[in-house]
N, CA, C and O of each residue as an XYZ file, in Angstrom:
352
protein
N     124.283   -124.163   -264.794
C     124.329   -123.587   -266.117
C     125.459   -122.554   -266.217
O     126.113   -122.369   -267.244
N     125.613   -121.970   -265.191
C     126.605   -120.708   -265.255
C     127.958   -121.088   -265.525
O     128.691   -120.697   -266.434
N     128.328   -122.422   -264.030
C     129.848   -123.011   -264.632
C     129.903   -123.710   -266.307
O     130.914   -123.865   -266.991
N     128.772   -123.980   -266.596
C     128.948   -125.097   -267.750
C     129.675   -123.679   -268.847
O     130.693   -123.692   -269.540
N     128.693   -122.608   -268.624
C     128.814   -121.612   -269.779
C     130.276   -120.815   -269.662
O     130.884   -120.541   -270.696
N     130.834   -120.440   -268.295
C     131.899   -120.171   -267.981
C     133.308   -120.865   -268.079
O     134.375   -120.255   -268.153
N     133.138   -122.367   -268.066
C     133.890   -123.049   -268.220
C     133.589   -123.961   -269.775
O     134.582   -124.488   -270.276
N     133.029   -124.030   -270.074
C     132.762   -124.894   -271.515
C     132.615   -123.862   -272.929
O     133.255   -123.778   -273.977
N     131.519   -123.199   -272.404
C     131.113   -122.512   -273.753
C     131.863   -121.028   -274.431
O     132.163   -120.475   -275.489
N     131.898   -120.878   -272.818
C     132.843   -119.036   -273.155
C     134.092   -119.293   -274.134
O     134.139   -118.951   -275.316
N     134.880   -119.818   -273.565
C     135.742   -119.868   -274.091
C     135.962   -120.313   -275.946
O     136.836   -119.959   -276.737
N     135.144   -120.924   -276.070
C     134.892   -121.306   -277.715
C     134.530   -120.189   -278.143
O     134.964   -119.930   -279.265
N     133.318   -118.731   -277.246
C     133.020   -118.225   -278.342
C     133.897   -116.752   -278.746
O     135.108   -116.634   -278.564
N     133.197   -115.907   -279.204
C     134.938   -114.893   -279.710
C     133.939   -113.803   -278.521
O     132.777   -113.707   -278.124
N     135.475   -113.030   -278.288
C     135.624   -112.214   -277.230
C     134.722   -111.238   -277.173
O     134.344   -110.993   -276.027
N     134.190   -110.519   -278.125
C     133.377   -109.791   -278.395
C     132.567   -109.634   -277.118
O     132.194   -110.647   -276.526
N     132.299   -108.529   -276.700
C     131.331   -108.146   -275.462
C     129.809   -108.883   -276.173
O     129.314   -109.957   -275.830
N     129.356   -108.049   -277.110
C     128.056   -108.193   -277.684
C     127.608   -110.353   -277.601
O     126.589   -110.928   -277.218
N     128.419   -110.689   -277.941
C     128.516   -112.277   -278.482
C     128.244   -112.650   -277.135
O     127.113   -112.942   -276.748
N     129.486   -112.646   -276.252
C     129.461   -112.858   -274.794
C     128.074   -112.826   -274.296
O     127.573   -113.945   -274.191
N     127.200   -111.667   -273.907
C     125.996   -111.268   -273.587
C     125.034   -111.963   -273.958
O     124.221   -112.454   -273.175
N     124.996   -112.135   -275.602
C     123.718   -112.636   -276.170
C     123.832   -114.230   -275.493
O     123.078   -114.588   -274.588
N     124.810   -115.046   -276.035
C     125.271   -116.442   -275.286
C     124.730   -116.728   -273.924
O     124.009   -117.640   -273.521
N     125.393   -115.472   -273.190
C     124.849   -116.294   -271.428
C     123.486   -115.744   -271.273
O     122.590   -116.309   -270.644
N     123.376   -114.548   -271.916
C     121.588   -114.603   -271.434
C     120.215   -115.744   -272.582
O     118.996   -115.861   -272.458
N     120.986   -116.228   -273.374
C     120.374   -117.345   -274.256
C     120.390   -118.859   -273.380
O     119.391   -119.571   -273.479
N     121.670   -119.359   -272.444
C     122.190   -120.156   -271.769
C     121.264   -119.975   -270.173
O     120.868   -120.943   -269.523
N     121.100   -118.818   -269.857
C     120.251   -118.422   -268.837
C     118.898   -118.963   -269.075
O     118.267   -119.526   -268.180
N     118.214   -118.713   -270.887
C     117.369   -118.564   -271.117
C     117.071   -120.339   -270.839
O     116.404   -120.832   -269.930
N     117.534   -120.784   -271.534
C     117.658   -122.204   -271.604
C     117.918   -123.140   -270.389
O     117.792   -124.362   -270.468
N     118.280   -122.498   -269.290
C     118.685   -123.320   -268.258
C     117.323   -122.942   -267.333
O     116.904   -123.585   -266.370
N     116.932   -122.093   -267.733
C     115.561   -121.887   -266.735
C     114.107   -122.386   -267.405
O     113.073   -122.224   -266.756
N     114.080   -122.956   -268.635
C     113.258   -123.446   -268.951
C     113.350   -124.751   -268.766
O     112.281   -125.288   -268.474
N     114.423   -125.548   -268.852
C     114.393   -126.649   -268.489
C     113.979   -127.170   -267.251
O     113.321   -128.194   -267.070
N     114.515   -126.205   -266.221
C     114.045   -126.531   -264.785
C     112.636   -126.263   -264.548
O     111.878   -126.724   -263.694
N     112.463   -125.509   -265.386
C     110.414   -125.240   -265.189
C     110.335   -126.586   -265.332
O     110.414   -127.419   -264.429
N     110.104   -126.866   -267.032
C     110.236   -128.189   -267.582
C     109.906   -129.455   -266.166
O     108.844   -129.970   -265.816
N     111.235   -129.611   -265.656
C     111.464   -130.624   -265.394
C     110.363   -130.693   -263.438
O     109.841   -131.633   -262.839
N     110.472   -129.360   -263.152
C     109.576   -129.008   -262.347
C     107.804   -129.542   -262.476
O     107.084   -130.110   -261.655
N     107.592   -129.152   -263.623
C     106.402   -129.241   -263.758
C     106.434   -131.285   -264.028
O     105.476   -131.934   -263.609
N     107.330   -131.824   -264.562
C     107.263   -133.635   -264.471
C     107.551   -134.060   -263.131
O     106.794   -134.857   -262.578
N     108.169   -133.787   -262.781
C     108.252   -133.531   -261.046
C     106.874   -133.778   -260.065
O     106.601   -134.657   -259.249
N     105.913   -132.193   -260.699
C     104.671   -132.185   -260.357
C     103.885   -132.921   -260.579
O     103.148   -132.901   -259.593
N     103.383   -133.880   -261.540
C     102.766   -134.624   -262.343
C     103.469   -135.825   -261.314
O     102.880   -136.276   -260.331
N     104.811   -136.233   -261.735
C     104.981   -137.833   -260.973
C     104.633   -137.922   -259.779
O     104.109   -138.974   -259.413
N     104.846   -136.737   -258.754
C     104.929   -136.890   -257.621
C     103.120   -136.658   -256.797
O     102.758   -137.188   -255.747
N     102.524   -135.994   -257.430
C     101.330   -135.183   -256.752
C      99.850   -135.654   -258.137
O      98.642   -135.628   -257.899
N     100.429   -135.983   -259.314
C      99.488   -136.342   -260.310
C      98.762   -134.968   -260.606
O      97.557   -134.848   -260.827
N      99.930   -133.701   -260.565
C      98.892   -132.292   -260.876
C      99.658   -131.415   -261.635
O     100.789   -131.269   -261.170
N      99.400   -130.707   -262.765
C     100.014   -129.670   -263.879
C      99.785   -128.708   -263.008
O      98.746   -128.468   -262.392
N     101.256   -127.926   -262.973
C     101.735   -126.536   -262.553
C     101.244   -124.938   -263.233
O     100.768   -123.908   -262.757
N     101.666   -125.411   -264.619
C     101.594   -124.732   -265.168
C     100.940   -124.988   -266.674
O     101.587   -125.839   -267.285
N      99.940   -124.516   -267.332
C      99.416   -124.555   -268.811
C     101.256   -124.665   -269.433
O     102.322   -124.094   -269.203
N     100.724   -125.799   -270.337
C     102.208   -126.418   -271.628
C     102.318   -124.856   -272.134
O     103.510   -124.578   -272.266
N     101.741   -124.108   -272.354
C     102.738   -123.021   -273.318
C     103.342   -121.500   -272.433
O     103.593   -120.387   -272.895
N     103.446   -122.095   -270.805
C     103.937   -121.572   -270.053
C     105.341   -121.672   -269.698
O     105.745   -121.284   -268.602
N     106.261   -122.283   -270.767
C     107.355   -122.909   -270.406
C     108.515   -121.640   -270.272
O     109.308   -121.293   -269.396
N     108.157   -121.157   -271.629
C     109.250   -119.484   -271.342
C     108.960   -119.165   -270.007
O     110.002   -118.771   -269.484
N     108.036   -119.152   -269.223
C     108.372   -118.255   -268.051
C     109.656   -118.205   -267.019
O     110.285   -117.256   -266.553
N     109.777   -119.637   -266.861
C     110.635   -120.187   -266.438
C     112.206   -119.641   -266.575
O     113.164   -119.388   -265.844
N     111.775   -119.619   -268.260
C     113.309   -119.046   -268.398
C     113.750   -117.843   -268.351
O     114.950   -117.588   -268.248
N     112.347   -116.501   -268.457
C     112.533   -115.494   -267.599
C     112.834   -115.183   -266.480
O     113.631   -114.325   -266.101
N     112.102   -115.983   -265.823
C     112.382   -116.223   -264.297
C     113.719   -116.389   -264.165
O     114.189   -115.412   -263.582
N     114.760   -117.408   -264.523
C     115.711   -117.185   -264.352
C     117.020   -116.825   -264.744
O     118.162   -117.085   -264.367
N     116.402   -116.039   -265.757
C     117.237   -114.464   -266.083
C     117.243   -113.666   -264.812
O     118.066   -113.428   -263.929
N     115.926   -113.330   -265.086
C     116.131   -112.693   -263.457
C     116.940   -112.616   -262.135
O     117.582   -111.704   -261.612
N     116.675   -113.920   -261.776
C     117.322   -114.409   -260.718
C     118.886   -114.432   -260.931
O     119.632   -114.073   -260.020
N     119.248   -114.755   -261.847
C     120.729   -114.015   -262.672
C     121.468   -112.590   -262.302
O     122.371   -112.099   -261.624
N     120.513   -112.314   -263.163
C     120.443   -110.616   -262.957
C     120.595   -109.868   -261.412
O     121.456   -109.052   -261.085
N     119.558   -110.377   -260.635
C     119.789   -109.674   -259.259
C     121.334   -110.588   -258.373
O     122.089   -110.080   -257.544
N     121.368   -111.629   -258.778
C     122.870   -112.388   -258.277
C     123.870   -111.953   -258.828
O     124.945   -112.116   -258.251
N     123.837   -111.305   -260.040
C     125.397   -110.627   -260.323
C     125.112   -109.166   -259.721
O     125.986   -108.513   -259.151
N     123.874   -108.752   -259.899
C     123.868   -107.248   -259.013
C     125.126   -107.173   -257.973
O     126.177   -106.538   -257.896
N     124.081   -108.697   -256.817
C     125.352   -108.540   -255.643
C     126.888   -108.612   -255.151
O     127.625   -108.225   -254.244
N     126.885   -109.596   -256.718
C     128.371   -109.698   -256.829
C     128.759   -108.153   -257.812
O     129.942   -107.926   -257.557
N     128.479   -107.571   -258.333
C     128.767   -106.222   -258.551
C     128.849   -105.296   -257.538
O     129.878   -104.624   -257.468
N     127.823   -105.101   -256.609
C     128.060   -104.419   -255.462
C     129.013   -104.678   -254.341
O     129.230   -104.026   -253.320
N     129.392   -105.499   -254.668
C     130.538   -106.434   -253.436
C     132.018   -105.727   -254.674
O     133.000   -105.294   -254.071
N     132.055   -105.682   -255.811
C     133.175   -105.637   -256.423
C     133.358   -106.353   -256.753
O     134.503   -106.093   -257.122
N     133.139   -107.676   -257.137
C     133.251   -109.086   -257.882
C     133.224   -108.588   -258.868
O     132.787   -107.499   -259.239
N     134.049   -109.959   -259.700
C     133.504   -110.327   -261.455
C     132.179   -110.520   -261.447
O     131.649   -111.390   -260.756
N     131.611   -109.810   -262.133
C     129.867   -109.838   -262.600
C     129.796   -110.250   -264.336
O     130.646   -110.651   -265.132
N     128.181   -109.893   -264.455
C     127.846   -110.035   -265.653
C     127.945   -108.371   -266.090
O     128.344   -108.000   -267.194
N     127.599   -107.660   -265.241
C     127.299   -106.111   -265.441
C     129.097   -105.722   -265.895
O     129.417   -105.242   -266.982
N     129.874   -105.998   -265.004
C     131.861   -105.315   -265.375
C     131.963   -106.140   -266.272
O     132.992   -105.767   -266.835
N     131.547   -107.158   -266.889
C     132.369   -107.990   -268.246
C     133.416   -109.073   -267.511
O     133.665   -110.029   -268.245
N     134.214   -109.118   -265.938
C     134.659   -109.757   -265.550
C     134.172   -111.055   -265.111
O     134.871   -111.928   -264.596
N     133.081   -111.115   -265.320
C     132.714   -112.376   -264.094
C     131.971   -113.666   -265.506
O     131.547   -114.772   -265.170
C-alpha cells in the first residue's frame, strides 16, 4: 500500500502537507482493512472458522495505522524520510 501511495497516488495529489496526511492515513486506513478482510476468508476457506464478528472490519485498519506509525517512528529515529519529517 505504501509504494502504491508513494508512487501512484502522491504525486496526483496537491502538495499541501494537510492533503498529503489525510490521503496516506485514509490509504493506510484502507489497506489494513482489506487484509483483515481477506484474513478473515482465508480463515473460513482454510479452517471453516470466523475470526472476527463482520462489523469488526475497521479494526484492521487501525491496526495498521499503527503498525505505520511505529515503522516510520524508526525510520525517523534513524534520520530517514518518514511520515513524521514530511520527507518520506
Amino acid at each position: 500500500m505504501e509504494v502504491w501511495f508513494l508512487n501512484w497516488l502522491r504525486p496526483r495529489l496537491s502538495m499541501a502537507r494537510e492533503v498529503q496526511v489525510v490521503a496516506r492515513v485514509s490509504v493506510w486506513f484502507v489497506g489494513g482493512t482489506l487484509l483483515a478482510i481477506g484474513m478473515d476468508w482465508t480463515a473460513i476457506g482454510l479452517a471453516g472458522l470466523r475470526l472476527a464478528h463482520w462489523s469488526a472490519w475497521w479494526l484492521g485498519g487501525l491496526a495498521y495505522i499503527g503498525i505505520e506509525l511505529v515503522a516510520h517512528v524508526v525510520l525517523q529515529l534513524g534520520g530517514r524520510p518518514s511520515f513524521y519529517n514530511g520527507r518520506g
